[in-house]
C-alpha positions as CSV (number, residue, x, y, z in Angstrom):
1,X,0.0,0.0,0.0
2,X,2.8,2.4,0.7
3,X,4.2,1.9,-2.5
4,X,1.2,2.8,-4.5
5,X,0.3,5.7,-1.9
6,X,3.5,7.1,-3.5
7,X,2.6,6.9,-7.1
8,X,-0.8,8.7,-6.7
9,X,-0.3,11.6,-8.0
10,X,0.9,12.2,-12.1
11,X,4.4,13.4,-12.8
12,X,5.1,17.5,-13.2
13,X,8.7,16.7,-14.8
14,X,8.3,15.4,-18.5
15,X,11.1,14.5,-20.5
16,X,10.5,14.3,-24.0
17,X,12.5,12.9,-27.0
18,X,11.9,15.7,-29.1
19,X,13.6,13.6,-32.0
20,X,16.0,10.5,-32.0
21,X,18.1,11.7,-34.9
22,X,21.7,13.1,-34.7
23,X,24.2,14.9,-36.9
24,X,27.2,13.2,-34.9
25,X,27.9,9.6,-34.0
26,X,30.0,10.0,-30.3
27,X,31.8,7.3,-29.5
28,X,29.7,7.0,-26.2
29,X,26.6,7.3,-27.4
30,X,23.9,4.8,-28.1
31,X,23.6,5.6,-31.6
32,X,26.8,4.5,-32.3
33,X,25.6,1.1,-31.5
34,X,22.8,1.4,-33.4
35,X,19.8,3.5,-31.7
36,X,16.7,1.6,-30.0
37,X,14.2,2.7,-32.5
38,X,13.7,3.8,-36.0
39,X,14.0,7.5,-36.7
40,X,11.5,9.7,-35.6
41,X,10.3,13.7,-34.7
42,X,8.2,14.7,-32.1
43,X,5.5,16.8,-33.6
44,X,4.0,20.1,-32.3
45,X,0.7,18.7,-32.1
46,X,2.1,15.3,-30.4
47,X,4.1,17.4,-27.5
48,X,0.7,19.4,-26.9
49,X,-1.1,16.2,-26.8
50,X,1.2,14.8,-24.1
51,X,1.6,18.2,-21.8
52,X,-1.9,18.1,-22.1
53,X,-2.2,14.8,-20.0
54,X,0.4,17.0,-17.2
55,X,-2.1,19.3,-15.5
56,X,0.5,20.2,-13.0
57,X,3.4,20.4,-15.5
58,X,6.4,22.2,-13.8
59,X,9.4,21.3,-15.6
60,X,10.0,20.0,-19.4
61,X,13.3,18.7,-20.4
62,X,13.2,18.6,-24.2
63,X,16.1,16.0,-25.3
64,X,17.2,12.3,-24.9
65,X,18.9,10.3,-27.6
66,X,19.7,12.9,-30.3
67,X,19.8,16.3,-31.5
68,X,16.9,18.4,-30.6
69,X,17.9,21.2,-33.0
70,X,17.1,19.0,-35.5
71,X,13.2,19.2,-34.8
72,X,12.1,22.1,-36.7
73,X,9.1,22.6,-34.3
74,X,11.8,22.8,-31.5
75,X,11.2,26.0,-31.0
76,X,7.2,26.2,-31.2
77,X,7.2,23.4,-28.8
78,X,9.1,25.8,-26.2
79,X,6.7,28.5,-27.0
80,X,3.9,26.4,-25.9
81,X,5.4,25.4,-22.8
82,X,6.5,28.5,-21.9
83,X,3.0,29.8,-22.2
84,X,1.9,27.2,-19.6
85,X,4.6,28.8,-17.3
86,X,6.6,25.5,-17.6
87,X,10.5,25.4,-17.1
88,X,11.9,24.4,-19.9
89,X,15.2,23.1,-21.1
90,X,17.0,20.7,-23.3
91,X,20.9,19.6,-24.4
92,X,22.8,20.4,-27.4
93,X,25.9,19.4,-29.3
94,X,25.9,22.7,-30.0
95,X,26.9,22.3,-34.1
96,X,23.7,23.9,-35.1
97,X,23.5,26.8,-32.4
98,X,24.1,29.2,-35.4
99,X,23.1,33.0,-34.8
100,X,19.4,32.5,-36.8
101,X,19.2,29.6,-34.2
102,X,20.3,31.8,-31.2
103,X,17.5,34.4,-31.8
104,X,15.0,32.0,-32.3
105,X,15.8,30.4,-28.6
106,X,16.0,33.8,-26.9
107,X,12.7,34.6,-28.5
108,X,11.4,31.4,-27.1
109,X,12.6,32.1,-23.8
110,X,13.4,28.7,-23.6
111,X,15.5,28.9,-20.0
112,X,18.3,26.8,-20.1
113,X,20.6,25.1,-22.8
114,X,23.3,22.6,-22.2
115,X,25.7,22.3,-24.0
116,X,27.2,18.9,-24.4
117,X,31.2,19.6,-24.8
118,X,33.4,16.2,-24.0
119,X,36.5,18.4,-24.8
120,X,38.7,21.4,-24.7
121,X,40.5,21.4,-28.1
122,X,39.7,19.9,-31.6
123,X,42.1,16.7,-31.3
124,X,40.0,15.3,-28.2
125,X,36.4,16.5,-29.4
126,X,37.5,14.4,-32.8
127,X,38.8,11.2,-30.2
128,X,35.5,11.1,-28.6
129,X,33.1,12.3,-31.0
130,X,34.5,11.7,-34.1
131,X,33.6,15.4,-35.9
132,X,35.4,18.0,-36.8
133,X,33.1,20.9,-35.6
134,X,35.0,21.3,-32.4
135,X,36.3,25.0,-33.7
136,X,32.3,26.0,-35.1
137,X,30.9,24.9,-31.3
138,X,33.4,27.2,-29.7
139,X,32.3,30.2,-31.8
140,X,28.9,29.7,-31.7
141,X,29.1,29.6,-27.9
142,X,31.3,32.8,-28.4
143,X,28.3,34.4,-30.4
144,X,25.6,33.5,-27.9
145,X,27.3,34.5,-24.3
146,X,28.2,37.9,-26.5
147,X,25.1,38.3,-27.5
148,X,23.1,37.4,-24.4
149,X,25.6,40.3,-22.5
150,X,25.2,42.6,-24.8
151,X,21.5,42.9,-24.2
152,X,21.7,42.1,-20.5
153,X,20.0,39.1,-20.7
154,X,20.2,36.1,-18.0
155,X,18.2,34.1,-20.3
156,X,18.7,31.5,-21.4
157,X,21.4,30.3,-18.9
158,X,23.8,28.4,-20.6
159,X,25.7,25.0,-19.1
160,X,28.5,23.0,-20.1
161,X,28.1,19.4,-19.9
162,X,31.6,16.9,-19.9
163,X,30.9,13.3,-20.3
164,X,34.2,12.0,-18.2
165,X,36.0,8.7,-19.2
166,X,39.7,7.9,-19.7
167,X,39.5,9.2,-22.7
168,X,39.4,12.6,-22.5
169,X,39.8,13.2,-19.0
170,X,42.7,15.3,-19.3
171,X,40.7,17.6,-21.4
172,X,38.9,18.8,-18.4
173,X,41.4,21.0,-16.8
174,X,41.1,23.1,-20.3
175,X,37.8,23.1,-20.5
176,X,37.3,25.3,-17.3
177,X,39.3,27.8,-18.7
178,X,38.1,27.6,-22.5
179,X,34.6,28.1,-20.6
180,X,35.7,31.0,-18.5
181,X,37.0,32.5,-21.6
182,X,33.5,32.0,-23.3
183,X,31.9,33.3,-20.8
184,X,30.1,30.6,-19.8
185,X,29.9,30.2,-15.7
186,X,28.6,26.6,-15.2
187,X,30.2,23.3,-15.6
188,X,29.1,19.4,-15.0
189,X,30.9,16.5,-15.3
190,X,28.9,13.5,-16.2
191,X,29.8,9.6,-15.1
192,X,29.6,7.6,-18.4
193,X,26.7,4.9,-18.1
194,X,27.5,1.5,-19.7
195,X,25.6,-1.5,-20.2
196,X,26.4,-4.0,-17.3
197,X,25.4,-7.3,-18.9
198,X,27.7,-6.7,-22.2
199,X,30.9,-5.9,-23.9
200,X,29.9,-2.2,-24.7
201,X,30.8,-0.1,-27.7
202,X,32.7,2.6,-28.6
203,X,33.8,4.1,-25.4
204,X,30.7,3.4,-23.0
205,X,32.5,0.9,-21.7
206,X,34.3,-0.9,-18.0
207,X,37.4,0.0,-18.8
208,X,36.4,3.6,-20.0
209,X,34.5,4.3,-16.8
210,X,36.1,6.7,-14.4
211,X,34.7,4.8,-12.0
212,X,37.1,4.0,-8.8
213,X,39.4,6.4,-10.2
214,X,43.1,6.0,-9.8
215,X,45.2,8.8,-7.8
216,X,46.1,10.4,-10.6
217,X,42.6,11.2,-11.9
218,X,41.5,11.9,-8.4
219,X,44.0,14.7,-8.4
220,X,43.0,15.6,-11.8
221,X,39.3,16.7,-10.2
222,X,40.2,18.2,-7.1
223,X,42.5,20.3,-9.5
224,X,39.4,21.3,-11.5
225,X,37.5,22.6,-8.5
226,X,40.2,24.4,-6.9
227,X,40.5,26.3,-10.5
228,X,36.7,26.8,-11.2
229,X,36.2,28.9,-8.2
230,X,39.5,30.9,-8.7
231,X,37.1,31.7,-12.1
232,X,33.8,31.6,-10.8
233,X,32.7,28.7,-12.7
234,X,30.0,26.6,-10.3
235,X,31.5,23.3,-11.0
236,X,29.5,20.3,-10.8
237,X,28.8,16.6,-11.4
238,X,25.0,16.0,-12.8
239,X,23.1,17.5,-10.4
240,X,23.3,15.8,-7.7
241,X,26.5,15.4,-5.6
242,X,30.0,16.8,-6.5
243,X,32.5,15.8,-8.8
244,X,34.6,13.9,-6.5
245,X,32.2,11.7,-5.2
246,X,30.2,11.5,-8.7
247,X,33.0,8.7,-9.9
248,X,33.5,6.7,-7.2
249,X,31.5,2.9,-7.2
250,X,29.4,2.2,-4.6
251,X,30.2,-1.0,-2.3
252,X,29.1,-4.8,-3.4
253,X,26.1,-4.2,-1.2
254,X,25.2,-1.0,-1.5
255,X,21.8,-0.3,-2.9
256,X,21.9,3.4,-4.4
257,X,19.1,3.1,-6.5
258,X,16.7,3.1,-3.4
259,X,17.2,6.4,-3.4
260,X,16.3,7.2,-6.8
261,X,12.8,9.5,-7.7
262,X,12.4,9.4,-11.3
263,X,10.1,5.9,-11.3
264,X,7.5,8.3,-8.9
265,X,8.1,11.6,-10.1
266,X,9.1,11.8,-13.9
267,X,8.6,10.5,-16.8
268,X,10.1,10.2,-20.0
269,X,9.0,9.8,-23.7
270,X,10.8,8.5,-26.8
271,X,10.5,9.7,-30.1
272,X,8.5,7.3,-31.0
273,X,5.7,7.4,-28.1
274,X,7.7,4.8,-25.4
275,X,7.5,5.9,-21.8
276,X,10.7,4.6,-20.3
277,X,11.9,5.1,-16.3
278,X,14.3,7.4,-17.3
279,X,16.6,9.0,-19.9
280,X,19.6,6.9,-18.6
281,X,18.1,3.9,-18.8
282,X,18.4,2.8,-22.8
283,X,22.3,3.0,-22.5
284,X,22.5,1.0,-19.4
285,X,20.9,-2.3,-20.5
286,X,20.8,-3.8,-23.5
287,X,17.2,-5.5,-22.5
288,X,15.2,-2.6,-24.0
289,X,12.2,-4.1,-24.0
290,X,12.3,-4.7,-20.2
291,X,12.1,-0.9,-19.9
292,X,8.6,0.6,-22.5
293,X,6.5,1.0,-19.9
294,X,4.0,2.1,-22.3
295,X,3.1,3.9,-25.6
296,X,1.6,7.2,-25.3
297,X,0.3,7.2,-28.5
298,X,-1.5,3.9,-28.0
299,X,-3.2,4.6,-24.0
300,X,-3.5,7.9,-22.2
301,X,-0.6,8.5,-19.9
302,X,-2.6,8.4,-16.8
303,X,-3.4,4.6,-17.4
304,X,0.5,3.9,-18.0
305,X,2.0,6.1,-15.3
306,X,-0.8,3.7,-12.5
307,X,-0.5,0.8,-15.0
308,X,0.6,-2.4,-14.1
309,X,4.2,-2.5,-15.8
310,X,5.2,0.7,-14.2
311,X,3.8,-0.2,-10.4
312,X,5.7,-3.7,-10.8
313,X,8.8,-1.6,-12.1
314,X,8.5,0.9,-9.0
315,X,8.0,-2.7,-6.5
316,X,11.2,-4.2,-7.6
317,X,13.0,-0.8,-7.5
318,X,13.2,-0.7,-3.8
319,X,14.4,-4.5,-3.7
320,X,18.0,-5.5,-3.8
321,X,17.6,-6.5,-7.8
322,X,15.8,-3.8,-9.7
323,X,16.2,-4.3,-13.6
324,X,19.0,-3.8,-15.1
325,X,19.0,-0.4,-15.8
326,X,18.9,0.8,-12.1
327,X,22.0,-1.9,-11.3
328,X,23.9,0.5,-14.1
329,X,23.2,3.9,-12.9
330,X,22.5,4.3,-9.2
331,X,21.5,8.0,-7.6
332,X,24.2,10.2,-8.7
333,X,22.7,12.1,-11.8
334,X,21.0,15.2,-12.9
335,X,17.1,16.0,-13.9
């Protein structure tokens, strides 16, 4: 009884796959596997479908697997959330944050854009993402923090966001001061999530993960914080705790998923109409069926979120063997 008592009432934190096509193919990324589901945009009409179902609606986080500048309705969709007085937010690459894009967003006034930068200088953006855009990201960012001071505007605050693994890790000392130089004064760094139960791809990985870090990388961090508040730079690790702790494991017996909310509080849409627990969970198991909790475009949201799949899901969350994608991800990440 308790655990339904929790799942009364219906989320006010949407996450919504606003499309599941990308212009890069990052090393750590699902998509370089091969993505979950055919290729797909959310529609106008299908997002105001959806927040529709959301009476309470508080927060919208437009992104998942791919790039949301790619949805030409991107932009409309914020507009109508924005008129519900809904937070509203979503991640970029940042390749198509051109100056006809940038007014658009401001226009919007969309509230927050993140920035997904896994480097500091061309040679490690190509490493880990395998483009050549590194140089174009930088100047756009350039073009948008100028802009945005030049008219006095707080809005829309901009964030980087670092996807640590051995890789690139040394990149990170750089990138605190290429995003000082920018302008831009907030920072996250990101564990990378891989699939438990397989051999991985690309970098999303074991022996990729920062997890347990050796000294050295240890170091490395405290390094970073020490130099981000000599610049003012808020430097974080997904929300949630700080950087240190973000990349440590958790012991054999420890149960840090317990402590997760999403499964009661948001919920997340693919392109294609799947509600999943979560935005991490399709790169941390390679069961995806065990995760569609639903279609939205084939039953009403309200009969998924108190449906069967998704109370049985929530039930065997707060044992010792949740599904896989819990196992991968634990407690320490962002909304």
């Amino acid at each position: 009884m308790a655990e339904t008592a929790r799942a009364v009432d219906l989320p006010k934190c949407l996450y919504v796959e606003t499309t599941n096509r990308c212009n890069l193919r990052c090393r750590t990324c699902i998509i370089y596997r091969g993505g979950w589901e055919p290729e797909r945009d959310i529609s106008l009409e299908e997002l105001i479908m959806i927040s529709e179902q959301l009476p309470d609606l508080e927060r919208a986080v437009l992104h998942g697997i791919g790039e949301p500048l790619l949805n030409r309705d991107l932009t409309e969709m914020i507009r109508h959330l924005k008129n519900k007085n809904v937070t509203v937010l979503f991640n970029t690459n940042g390749i198509l944050l051109n100056k006809q894009q940038q007014e658009k967003l401001i226009d919007s006034q969309v509230d927050e854009i993140r920035i997904s930068l896994d480097a500091a200088s061309s040679n490690g953006y190509k490493a880990v993402r395998d483009s050549d855009k590194f140089d174009l990201i930088v100047n756009n960012l350039r073009t948008m923090t100028k802009r945005l001071h030049s008219r006095k505007l707080s809005q829309p605050k901009l964030s980087l966001w670092f996807l640590g693994n051995q890789e690139n890790i040394t990149e990170l000392p750089k990138l605190i001061e290429l995003a000082a130089l920018m302008g831009i004064r907030e920072l996250h760094l990101q564990r990378l999530v891989y699939f438990l139960d397989d051999e991985g791809y690309g970098l999303a990985n074991s022996q990729s993960s920062l997890t347990n870090p050796d000294m050295e990388v240890s170091q490395l961090i405290h390094r970073c914080l020490e130099r981000a508040r000599e610049l003012g730079i808020f430097f974080s690790a997904s929300g949630l705790t700080d950087p240190v702790h973000s990349v440590r494991g958790s012991p054999p017996d420890a149960t840090p998923w317990r402590g997760c909310f999403r499964p009661w509080e948001v919920v997340y849409i693919t392109a294609q109409g799947n509600v999943l627990p979560c935005c991490i969970s399709p790169f941390s198991t390679v069961d995806y069926s065990s995760i569609i909790l639903g279609n939205i475009f084939e039953r009403p949201l309200e009969g998924i979120w108190w449906g069967e799949k998704y109370q049985d899901f929530r039930k065997r969350h707060q044992t010792a063997t949740p599904q896989k994608c819990c196992q991968g991800c634990g407690i320490w990440w962002s909304l």
